[in-house]
C-alpha positions as a Markdown table, in Angstrom:
| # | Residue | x | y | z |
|---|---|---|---|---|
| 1 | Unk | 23.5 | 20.3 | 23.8 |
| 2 | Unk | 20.4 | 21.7 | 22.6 |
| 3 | Unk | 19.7 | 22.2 | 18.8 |
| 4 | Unk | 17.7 | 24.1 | 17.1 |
| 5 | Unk | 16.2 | 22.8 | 13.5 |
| 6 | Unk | 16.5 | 25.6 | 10.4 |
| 7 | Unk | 13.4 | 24.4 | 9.1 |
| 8 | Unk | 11.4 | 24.3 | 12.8 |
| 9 | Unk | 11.6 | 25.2 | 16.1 |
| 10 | Unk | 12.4 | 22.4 | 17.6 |
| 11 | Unk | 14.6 | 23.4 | 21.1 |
| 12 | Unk | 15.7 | 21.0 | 23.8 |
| 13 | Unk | 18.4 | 18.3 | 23.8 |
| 14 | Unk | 19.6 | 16.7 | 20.8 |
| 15 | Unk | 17.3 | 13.7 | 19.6 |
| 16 | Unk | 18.7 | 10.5 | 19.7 |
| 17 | Unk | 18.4 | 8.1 | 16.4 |
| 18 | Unk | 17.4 | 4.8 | 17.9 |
| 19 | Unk | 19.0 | 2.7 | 15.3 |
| 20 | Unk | 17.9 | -0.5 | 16.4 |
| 21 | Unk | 14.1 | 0.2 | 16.0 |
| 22 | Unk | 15.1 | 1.8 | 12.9 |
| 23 | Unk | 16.3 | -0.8 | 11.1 |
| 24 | Unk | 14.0 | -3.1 | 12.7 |
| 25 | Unk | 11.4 | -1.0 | 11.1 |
| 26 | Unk | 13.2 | -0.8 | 7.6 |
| 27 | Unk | 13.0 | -4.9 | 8.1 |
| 28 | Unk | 9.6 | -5.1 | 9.0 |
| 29 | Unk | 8.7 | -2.5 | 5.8 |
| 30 | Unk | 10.7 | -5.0 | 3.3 |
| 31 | Unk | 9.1 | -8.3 | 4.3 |
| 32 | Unk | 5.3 | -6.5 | 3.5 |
| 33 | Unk | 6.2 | -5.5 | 0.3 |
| 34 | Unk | 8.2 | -8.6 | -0.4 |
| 35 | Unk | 5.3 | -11.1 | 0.8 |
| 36 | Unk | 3.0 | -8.7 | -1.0 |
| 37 | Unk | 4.6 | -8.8 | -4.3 |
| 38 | Unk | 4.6 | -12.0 | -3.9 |
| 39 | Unk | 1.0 | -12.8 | -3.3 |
| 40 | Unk | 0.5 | -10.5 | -6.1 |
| 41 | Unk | 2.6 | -12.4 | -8.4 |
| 42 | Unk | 0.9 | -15.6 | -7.4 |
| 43 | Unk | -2.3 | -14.2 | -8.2 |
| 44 | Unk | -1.6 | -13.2 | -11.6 |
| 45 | Unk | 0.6 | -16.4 | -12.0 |
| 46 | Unk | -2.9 | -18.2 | -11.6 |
| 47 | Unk | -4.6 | -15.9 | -15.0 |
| 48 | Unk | -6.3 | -13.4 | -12.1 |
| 49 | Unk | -6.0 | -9.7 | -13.5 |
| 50 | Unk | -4.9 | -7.9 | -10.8 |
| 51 | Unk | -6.4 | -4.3 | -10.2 |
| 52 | Unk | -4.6 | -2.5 | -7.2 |
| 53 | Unk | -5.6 | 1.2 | -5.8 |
| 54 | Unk | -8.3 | 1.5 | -8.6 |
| 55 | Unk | -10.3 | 3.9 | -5.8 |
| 56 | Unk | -13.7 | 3.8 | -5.7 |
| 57 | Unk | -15.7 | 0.8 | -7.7 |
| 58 | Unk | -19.0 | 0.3 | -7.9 |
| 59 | Unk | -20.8 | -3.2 | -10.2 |
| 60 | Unk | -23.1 | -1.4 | -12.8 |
| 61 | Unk | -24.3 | -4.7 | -13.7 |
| 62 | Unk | -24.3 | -8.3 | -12.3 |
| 63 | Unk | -20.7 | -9.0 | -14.3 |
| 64 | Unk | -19.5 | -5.6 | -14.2 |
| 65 | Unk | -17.2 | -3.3 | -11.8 |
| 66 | Unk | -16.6 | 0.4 | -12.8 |
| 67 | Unk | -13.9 | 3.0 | -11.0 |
| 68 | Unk | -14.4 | 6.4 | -11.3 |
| 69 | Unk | -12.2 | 7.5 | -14.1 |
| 70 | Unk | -14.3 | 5.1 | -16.3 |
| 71 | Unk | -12.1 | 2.0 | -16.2 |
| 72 | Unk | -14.5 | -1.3 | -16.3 |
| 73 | Unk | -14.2 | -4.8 | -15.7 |
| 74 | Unk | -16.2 | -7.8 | -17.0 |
| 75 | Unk | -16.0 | -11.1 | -15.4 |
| 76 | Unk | -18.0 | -14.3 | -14.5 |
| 77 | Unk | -16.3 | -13.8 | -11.1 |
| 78 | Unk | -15.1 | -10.3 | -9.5 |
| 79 | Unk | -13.4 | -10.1 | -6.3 |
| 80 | Unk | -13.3 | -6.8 | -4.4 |
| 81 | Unk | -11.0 | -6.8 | -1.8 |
| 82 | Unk | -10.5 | -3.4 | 0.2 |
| 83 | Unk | -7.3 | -3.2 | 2.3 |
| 84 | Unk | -6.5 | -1.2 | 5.9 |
């Protein structure tokens, strides 16, 4: 029949769970943060700090990254990496 949500106004017939594609998807969500923990763990295994969602960096010198709330990094080698 149709339903109506208390919190919208959703009309029409009942949705239908597909629960299938949603366990596929909780799959497919658990194998990207398992492979990347792992990669993480791998980098830092190897002596790399590892600086995730620092926002914003900038090098304010040839050896030296800065994020916005003031945090610095000084290295021989910096990587910056921005995700998607």
């Amino acid at each position: 029949g149709s339903v109506r949500h208390r919190f919208a106004t959703w009309r029409g017939p009942r949705p239908e769970v597909d629960v299938a594609a949603t366990l596929a998807n909780a799959q497919r969500v658990a194998a990207y943060l398992y492979e990347r923990k792992r990669i993480a763990d791998h980098i830092r295994s190897c002596g790399v700090e590892l600086v995730e969602e620092a926002g914003n960096a900038r090098f304010v010198d040839a050896t030296t990254v800065a994020v916005a709330d003031g945090r610095t990094w000084t290295g021989d080698r910096i990587i910056i990496a921005v995700g998607g």
